[in-house]
VMD Tcl script that draws the C-alpha trace (Angstrom):
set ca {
  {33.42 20.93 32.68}
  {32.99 17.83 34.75}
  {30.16 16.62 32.53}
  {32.23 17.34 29.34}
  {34.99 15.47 30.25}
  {32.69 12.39 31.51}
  {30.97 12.46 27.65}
  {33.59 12.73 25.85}
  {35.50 9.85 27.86}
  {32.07 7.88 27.97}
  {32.07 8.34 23.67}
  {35.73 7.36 23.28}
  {35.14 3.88 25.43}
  {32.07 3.34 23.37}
  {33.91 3.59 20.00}
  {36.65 1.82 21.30}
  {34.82 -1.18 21.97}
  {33.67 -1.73 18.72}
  {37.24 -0.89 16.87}
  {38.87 -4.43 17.01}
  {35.54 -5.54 14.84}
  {35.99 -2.95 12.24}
  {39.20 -3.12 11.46}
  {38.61 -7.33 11.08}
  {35.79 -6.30 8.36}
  {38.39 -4.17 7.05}
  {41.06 -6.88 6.90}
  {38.05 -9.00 5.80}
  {37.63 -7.29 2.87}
  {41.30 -6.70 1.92}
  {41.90 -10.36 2.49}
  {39.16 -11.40 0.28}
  {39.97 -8.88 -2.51}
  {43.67 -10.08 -2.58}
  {41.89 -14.43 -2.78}
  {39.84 -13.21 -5.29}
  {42.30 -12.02 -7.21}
  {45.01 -14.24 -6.87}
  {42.92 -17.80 -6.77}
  {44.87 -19.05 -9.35}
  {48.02 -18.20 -8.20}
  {50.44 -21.06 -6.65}
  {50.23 -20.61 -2.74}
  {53.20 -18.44 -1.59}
  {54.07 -16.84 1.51}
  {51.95 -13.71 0.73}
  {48.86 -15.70 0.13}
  {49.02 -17.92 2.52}
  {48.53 -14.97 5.09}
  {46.16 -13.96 3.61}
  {44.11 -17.41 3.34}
  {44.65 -17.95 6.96}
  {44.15 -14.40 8.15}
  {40.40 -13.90 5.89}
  {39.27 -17.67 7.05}
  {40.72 -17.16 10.82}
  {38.56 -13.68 10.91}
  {35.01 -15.38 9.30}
  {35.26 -18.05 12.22}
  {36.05 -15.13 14.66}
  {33.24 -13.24 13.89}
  {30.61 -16.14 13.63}
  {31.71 -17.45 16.70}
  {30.66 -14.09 18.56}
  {27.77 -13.18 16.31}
  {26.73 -16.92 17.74}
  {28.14 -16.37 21.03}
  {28.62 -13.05 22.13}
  {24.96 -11.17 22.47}
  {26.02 -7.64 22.27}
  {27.66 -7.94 19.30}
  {24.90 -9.58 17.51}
  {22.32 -7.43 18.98}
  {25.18 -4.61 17.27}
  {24.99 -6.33 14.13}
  {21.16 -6.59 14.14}
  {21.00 -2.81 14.94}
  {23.19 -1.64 12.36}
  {22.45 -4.18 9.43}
  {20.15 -1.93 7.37}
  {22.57 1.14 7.62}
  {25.76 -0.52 6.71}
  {25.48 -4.25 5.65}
  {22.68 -5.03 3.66}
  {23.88 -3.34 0.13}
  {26.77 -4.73 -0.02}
  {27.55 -7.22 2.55}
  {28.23 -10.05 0.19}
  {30.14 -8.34 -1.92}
  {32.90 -6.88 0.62}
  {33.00 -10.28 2.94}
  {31.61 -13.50 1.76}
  {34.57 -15.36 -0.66}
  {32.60 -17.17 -3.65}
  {32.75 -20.25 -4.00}
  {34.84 -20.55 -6.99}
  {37.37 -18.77 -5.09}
  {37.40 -20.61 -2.62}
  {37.54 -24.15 -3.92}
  {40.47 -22.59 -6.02}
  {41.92 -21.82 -3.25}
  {41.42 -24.36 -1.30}
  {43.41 -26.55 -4.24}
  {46.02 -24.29 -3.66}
  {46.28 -24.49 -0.50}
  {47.60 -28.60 -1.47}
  {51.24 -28.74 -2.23}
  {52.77 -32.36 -3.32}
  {49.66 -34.03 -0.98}
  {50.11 -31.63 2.43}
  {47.91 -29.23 3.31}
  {49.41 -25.95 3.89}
  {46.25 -23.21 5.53}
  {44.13 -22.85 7.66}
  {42.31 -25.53 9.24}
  {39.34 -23.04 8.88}
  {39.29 -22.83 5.42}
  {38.40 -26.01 5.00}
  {35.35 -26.01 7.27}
  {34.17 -22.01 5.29}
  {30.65 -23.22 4.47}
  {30.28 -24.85 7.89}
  {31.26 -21.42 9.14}
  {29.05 -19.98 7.00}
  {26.05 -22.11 7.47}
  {25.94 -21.31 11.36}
  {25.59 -17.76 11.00}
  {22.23 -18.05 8.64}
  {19.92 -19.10 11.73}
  {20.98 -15.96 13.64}
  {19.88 -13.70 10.61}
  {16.14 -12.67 10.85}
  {14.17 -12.73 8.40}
  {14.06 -9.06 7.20}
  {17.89 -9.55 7.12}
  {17.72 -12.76 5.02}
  {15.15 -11.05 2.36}
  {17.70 -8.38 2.22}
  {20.70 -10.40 1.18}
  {18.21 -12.55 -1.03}
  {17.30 -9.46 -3.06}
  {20.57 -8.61 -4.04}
  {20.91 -11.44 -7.17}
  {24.80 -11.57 -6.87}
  {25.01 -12.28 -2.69}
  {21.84 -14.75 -3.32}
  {23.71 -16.56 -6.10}
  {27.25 -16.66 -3.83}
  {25.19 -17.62 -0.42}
  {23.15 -20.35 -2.56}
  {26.04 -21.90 -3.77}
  {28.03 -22.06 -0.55}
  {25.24 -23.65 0.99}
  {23.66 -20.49 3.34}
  {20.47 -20.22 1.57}
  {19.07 -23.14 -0.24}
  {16.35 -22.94 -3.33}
  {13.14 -23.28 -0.62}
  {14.39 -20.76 1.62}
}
mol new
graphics top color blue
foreach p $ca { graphics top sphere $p radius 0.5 }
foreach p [lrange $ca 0 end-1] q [lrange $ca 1 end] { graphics top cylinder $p $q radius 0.2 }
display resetview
């Protein structure tokens, strides 16, 4: 009984520790659905959440995937089962979207988000020399995250 208890507690901290990451890819995703949709919308109160929650949560999670071994190590693990398909897709903002939003984000010459959004390809561009190489060939063979990383600067034509 003893044993039982021990596992199941031991499984419950060990999905636990991972929860605060999903539900950031989660609100990742939401977030960038919502930019994508509404880039050429005037920035209101809605959207500006929503600009600096999606570009507070990419500089979060490249500064532990740079950082914070486990959680890369995680990331490395898993990236075949979960990311590689459609990793691009559900997280990375294009860059027409963001440039339109970033011009949003401008109202009569102040600038109204997140200091992070500004700096998104830096972000970006940080996280490519963690990737290995089997990881990079993956994202390169899907033609739509290619095109996206290429013109955010991640991959360039060589590479």
């Amino acid at each position: 009984m003893k044993i039982s208890v021990l596992i199941f507690l031991a499984l419950i901290a060990s999905g636990c520790r991972y929860q605060s990451e999903l539900e950031t890819l989660n609100s990742l995703e939401l977030d960038r659905i919502y930019l994508e949709q509404n880039s050429n919308s005037g920035l209101d109160k809605e959207k500006q959440e929503a600009i600096n929650r999606y570009f507070s949560n990419v500089k979060e999670l490249a500064h532990r995937f740079n950082t914070d071994n486990r959680f890369s190590r995680n990331f490395h693990r898993r990236f075949f089962s979960y990311f590689s398909e459609d990793l691009c897709s559900r997280f990375v903002l294009g860059s027409k979207a963001w440039k339109k939003v970033l011009d949003s984000c401008e109202v009569s010459g102040l600038y109204l988000c997140a200091e992070e959004a500004k700096h998104y390809q830096d972000i970006l561009q940080l996280v490519r020399p963690t990737l290995t190489d089997l990881e990079v060939d993956s994202l390169k063979k899907e033609p739509e995250c290619k095109e996206r990383l290429l013109k955010l600067g991640v991959f360039n034509e060589n590479v």
